[in-house]
N, C-alpha and C positions, 0 to 999 in steps of 0.2 A: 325511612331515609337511612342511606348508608354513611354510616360514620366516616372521617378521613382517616382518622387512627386504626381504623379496621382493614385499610384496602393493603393487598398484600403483592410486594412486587414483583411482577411477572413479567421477564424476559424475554424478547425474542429471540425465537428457534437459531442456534448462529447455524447461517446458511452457506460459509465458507469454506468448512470441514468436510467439502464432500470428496475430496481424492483422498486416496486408499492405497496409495501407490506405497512400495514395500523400503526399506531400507536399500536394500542392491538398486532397484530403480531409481530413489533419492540419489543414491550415490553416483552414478550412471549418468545421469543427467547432471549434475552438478560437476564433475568431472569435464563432459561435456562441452558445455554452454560456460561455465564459469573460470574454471580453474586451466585448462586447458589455454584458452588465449593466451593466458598468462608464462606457457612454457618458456620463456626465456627466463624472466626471472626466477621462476621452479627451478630451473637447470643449476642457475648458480647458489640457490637455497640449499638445494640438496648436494650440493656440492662441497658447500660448510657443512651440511650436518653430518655429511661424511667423513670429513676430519674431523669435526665433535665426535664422532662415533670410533675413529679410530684413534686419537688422542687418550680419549676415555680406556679403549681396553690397553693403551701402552701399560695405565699408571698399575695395575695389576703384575704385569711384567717387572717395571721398575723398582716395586713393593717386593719382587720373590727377589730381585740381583741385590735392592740394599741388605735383606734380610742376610740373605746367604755370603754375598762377597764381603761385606762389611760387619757382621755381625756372629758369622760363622767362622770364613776361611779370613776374616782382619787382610781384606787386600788394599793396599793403602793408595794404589793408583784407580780404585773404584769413587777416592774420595773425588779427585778430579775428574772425571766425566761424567759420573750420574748427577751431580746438584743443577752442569750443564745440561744434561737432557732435560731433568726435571723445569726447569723454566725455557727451555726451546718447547716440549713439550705442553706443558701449563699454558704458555704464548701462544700459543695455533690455536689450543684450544676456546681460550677467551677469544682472540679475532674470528676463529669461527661461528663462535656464538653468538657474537656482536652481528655478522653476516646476516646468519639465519635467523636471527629473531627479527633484524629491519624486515628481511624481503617476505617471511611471513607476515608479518602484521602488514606490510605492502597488499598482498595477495586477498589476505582477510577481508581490509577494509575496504580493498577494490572491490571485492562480489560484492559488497552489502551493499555499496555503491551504483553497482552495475542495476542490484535485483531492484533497488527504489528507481530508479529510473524508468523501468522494464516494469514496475509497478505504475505508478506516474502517468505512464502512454497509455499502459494496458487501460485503467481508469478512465482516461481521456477520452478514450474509442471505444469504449463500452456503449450497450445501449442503455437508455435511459430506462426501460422496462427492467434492464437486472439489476441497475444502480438503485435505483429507487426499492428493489425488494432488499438491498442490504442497508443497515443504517454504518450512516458517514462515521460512526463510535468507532464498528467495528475492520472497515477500511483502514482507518489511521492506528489501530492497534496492528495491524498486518503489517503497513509503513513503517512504522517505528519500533516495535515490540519485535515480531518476529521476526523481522530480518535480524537484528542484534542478536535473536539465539544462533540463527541460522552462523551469524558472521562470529561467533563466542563455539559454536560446535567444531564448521570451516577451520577456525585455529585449533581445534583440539586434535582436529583429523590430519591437518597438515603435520601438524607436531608431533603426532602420536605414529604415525607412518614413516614420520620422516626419522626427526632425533632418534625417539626411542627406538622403534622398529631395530635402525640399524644398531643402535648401542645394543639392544639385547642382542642381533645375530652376533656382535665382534664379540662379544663379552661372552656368548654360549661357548664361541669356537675360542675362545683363550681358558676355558673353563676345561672344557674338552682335554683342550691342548693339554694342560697342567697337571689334569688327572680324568679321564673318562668315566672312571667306577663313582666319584663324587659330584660328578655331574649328571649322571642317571638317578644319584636320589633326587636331585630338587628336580627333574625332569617330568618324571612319575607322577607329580603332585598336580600339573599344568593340564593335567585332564579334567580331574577335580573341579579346581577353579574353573575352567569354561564351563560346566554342564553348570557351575551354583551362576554364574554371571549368565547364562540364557534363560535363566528364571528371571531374574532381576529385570533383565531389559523389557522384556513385557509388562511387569510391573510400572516400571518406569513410561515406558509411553504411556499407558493409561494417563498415570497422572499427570503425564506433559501436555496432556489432552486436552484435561479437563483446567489446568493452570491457565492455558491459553483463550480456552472458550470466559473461563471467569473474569480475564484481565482485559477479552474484548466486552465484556458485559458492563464493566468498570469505564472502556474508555467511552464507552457510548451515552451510559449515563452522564458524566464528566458533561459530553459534549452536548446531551440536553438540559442539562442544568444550565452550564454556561448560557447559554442563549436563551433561557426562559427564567433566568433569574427577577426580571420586574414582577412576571405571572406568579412565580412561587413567593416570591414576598407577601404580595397584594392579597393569596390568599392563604396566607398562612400556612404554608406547607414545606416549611423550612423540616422539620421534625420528620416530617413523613419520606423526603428527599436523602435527607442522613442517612435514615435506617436504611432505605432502598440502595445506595451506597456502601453503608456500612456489612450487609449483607455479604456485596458481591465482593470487595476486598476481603472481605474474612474470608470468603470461599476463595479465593486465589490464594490466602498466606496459606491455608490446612491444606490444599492440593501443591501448593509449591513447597512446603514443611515435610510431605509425605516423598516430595520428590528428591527433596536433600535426604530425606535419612533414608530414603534408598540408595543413591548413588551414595554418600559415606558408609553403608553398608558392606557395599563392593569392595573399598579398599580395607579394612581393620577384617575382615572374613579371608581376605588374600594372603594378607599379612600372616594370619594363624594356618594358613594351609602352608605357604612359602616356609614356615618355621618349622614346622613336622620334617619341612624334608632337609631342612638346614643342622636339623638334628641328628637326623639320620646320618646326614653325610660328614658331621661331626664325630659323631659317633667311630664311622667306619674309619675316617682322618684318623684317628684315636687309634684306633685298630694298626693301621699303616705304618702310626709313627712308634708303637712298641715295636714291633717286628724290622722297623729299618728302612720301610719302603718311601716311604715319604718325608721328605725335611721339610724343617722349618721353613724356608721361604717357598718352598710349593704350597705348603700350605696358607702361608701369610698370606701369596698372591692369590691365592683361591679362595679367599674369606674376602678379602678386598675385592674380587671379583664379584661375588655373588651381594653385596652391600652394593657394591656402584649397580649390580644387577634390578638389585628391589627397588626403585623408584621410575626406570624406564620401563619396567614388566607392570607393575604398578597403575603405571597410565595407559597402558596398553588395557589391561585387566578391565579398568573402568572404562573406558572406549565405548564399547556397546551402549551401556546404561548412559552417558552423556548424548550419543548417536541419537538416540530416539528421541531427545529435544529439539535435533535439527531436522529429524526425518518428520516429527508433528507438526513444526513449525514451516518445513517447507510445503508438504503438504495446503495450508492455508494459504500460503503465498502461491503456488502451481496455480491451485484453483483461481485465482485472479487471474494469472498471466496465460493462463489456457482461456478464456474467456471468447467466446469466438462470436463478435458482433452479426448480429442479422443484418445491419445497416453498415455495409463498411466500404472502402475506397475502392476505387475498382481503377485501375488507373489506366489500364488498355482501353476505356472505353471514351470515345472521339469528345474533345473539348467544345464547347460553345458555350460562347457568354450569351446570359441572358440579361435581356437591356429594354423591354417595355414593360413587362411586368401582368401579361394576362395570366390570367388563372383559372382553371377546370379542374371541377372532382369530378372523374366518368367510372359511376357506378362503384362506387366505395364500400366494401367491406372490412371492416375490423372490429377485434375484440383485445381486449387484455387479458381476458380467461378464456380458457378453454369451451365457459360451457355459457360460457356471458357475451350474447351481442351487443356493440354501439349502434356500429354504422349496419345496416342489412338495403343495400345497394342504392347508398348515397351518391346528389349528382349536384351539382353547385359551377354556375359560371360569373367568375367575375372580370368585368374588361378592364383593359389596360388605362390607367390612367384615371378608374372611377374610385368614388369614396363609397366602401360599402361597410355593414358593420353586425355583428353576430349577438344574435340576445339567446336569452332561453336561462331555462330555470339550471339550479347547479348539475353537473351531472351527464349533460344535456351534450357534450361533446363541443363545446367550443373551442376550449385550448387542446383538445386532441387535433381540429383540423391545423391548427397553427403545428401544432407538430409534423403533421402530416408533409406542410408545405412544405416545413423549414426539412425536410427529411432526418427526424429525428427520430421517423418510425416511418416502415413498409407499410401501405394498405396490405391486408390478407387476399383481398383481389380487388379490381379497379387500377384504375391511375390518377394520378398527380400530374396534369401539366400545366409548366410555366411556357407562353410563348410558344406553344404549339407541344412542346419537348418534355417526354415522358422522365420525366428526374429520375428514375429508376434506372434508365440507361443514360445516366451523367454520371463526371466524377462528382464526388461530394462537394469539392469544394466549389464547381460550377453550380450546385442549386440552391448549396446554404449563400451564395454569394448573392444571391438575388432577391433576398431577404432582408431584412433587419428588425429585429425582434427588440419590444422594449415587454418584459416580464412586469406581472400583476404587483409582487413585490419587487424594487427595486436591488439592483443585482450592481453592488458597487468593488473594488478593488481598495486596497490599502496604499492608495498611489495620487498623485497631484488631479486636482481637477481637468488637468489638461490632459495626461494619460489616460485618465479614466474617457472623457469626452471622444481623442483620437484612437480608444483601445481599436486593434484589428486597423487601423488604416497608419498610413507614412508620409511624411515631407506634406502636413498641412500646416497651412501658416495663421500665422496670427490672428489676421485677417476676417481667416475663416473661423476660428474659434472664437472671435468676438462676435460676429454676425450671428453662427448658430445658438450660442448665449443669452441674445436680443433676443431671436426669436422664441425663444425656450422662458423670455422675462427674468433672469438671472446675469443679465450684463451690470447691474447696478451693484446688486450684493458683491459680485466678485472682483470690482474695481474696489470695495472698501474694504477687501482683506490684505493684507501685507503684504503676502505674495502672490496676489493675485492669483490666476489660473495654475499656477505653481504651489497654490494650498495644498496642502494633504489632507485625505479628506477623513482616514479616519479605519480603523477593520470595520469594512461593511458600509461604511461611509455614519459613522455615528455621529462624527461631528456637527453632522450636517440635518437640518431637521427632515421630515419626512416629504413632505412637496419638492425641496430643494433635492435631495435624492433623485425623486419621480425625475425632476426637467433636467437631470443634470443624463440619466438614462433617457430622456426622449432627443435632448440634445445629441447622444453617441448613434439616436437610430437615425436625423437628422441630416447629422454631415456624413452619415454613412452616402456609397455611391450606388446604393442598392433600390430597383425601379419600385421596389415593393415593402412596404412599412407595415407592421404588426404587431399594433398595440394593444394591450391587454389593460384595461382600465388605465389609460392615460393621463386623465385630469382626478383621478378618483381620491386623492390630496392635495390638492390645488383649492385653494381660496375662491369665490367668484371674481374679483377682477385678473387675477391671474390662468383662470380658466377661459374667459374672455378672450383674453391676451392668448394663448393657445391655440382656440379656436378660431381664431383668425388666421394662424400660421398651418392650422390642417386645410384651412378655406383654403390658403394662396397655392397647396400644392396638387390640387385639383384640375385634372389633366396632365400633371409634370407626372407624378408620381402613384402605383394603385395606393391606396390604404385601406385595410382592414382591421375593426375595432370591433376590439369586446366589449362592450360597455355595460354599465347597470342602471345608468344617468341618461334620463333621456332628452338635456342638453347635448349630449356628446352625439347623438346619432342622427338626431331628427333632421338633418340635414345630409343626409348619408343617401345616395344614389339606392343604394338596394339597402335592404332590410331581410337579413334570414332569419325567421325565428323557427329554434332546434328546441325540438322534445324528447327524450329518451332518444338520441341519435337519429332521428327523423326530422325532417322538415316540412316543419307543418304549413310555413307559409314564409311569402315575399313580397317583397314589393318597398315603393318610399315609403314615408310615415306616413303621409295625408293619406294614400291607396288603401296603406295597412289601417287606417284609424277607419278608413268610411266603410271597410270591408266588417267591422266589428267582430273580428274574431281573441284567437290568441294575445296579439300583437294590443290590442286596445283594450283586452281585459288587463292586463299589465302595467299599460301607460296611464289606466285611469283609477287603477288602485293603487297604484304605487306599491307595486308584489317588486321587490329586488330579483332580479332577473340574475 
């Protein structure tokens, strides 16, 4: 026997790292799609950071006239105009910055805004075949995690393009201006730096890589823990859970640690190349001002220049090595929003409601692997208005046909029709509309019983949501809650015990206006007089409505028109119960062993 303290935790492959797209491409597309809509308020951002950028290289100027006019040549009409420039000057510069720093963080917070959204749909309209290969962990670590790099990088870039950018170019050409020979030392040095900062960034995405794939490993765990917390109690596997935990956060702090002292690498490495040549150009300053060429306030202002210089060159410097958090992290988000549904809207193709609810599988093939058949040319007719219901062992392809109908998957070849009409050439919302699906486990909202009951339908009235409550046996409990049909029921509906859940989902498949119901173990938490009570209201919509039932209860069926019993994707046999019992096959080996089907 395997110990529990010995099982060691193993991760799924994260499967959303699969684009490879380059930095310029990142960049390209985000420009694009994101930042571009936004040109109006860009226009006026960069239009502050313009005056931030030339404000900035005044005070350099101002720094060489106080030095010289006032400290050299004692000119005493310098004392009244320069304190006014200085605060005309200082003032533009603070409302500039005021400007630019709103409509950037405007810009920022709108992509990451934009990209959840854009996230959110993509999800929505995914097929169930890729949703199902990624865990819901590592989804909501894309949602919430990497878009915040993306929208924390977004501001780096804006800012770094924008403010600094221009602050270095004013401030090179007043450097220039002041003295050209002192500006080709610290010139010199800017090679340097880029060739040590294109090592870095390589470095750098790795570990943003690797930071990100850890913190979706974290948020996936998180999200089985949460929802299997009575399981890990009951068997004791608190301790086992930790570590499995504690693991993947460690491995995100040592990849996200590796990633700071890379990027703080970039700047104090800048800093010591920047100072070689600050030397230099000190040096030669030194040179200039024995011989006469140069005075004091050229000099002052070109010392103040190259200091306002080191902070904007600075963020520039590091740019790269921050880039490649946004370029990983979009990366991950792409691949979601590239996602291209096999099952998707087609909206050119002709409307028609469907409104009796027959049904044909002609000739159905599907798999979910490539090398794995279900169906190998599956044929199933059910009529409009009959009760029929689907058994077979697990495995067996029951709830794949319900997907089939509800088109939540293409056959690989065959067709699907409702009412004559191959759903493959409908829009979606005409074939899922002609359905109503009540799921094995009960699929509830964080919303009043009464929203949950009308979700997907409008303007129903009271009326009707007492009726369909009756007939679901929940019209009593919810007259003795406080706010009645206006209870909230709960995330996931916990409030609410497990039966009450089931009828409160068969009640939304109910008043749905859809000719065809497909329920997936329906009473299979229902009490016997409450299944009773059920089974009287599947009896009353016999002829109104088709319905189609998975069941494993063979109260639920035995009175069901047709009877399919599926084997490894095959249909081994049909018929009512009585046919299927005197026939002694499959169908009667099952009903008389009591084999859960």
């Amino acid at each position: 026997m395997t110990s529990k303290t010995s099982q060691s935790p193993i991760m799924r492959q994260d499967s959303l790292d699969v684009h490879r797209l380059s930095s310029k491409q990142i960049m390209k597309r985000m420009v694009k799609s994101y930042i571009l809509p936004h040109k109006k308020i860009l226009f006026i951002s960069f239009t502050a950071l313009l005056f931030v950028a030339l404000t900035t290289s005044a005070i350099p100027l101002l720094i060489q006239r106080i030095t010289d006019d006032l400290f050299v040549e004692r000119n005493t009409t310098a004392l009244t105009y320069l304190p006014l420039a200085i605060i005309l000057i200082m003032g533009v510069k603070a409302l500039s910055e005021y400007i630019a720093t709103n409509t950037e963080a405007y810009v920022a917070f709108r992509i990451v805004a934009d990209i959840r959204i854009e996230i959110f749909e993509a999800i929505s309209k995914a097929d169930l075949r890729w949703l199902q290969s990624i865990h819901s962990g590592r989804l909501q670590s894309s949602f919430l995690h990497d878009t915040e790099i993306i929208r924390d990088s977004a501001a780096r870039v804006l800012v770094a393009l924008g403010k600094n950018f221009l602050k270095v170019v004013v401030l090179l050409a007043n450097m220039v201006y002041l003295n050209w020979q002192l500006s080709i030392s610290i010139l010199i040095m800017l090679p340097i730096a880029i060739v040590f900062l294109g090592t870095q960034r390589k470095k750098m995405r790795r570990e943003t890589k690797k930071t990100m794939e850890k913190t979706a490993d974290t948020s996936t765990l998180l999200s089985e823990t949460m929802s299997a917390i009575p399981v890990i109690k009951a068997y004791g596997m608190e301790k086992f859970e930790l570590a499995r935990i504690t693991i993947a956060i460690n491995d995100a702090f040592t990849h996200r640690i590796n990633a700071i002292r890379i990027r703080s690498a970039s700047s104090p490495i800048t800093e010591i190349i920047v100072a070689f040549g600050l030397a230099l150009a000190i040096y030669i300053a030194g040179r200039q001002g024995i011989d006469g060429s140069l005075t004091a306030g050229e000099f002052t202002g070109f010392l103040t220049a190259v200091m306002l210089l080191y902070q904007p060159l600075k963020s520039l410097a590091i740019l790269q090595t921050s880039l490649q958090e946004g370029v990983s992290a979009s990366n991950r988000v792409f691949t979601i929003l590239d996602q291209i549904p096999n099952v998707s809207e087609n909206s050119d193709l002709p409307t028609k409601k469907l409104t009796k609810g027959d049904i044909q599988l002609n000739n159905i093939f599907f798999d979910y692997e490539a090398d794995q058949n279900l169906f190998n040319n599956l044929s199933l007719t059910i009529r409009a208005g009959s009760r029929a219901a689907l058994v077979g062992t697990s495995g067996s392809g029951k709830t794949t046909i319900f997907n089939l109908i509800m088109r939540f998957y293409d056959p690989d070849q065959g067709q699907v029709l409702i009412d004559g009409q191959d759903i493959s050439q409908l829009p979606l919302h005409n074939s899922r509309a002609a359905s109503a699906l009540v799921t094995q486990s009960p699929i509830l909202f964080d919303m009043s019983i009464r929203d949950n009951i009308c979700y997907g339908q409008e303007n129903i009235s009271d009326e009707a949501i007492m009726q369909v409550l009756k007939e679901v046996a929940l019209d009593r409990y919810v007259q003795t809650l406080e706010n009645g049909v206006n209870t909230l029921v709960g995330e996931a509906g916990d409030s609410l015990s497990g039966g009450q859940r089931q009828r409160i989902t068969l009640a939304r498949a109910l008043l749905s206006k859809a000719p065809i119901l497909l329920l997936d173990e329906p009473t299979s938490a229902l009490d016997n007089e409450t299944e009773i009570i059920i089974q009287k209201t599947l009896d009353d919509l016999h002829g109104k409505r088709t319905v189609l039932i998975i069941a494993h209860r063979l109260q639920t069926i035995k009175n069901a028109d047709n009877i399919f019993v599926l084997e490894k994707g095959k249909l081994v046999e049909s018929g009512n119960h009585q046919n299927l019992m005197d026939a002694k096959g499959r169908y009667y080996t099952m009903a008389t062993t009591h084999i859960n089907s």
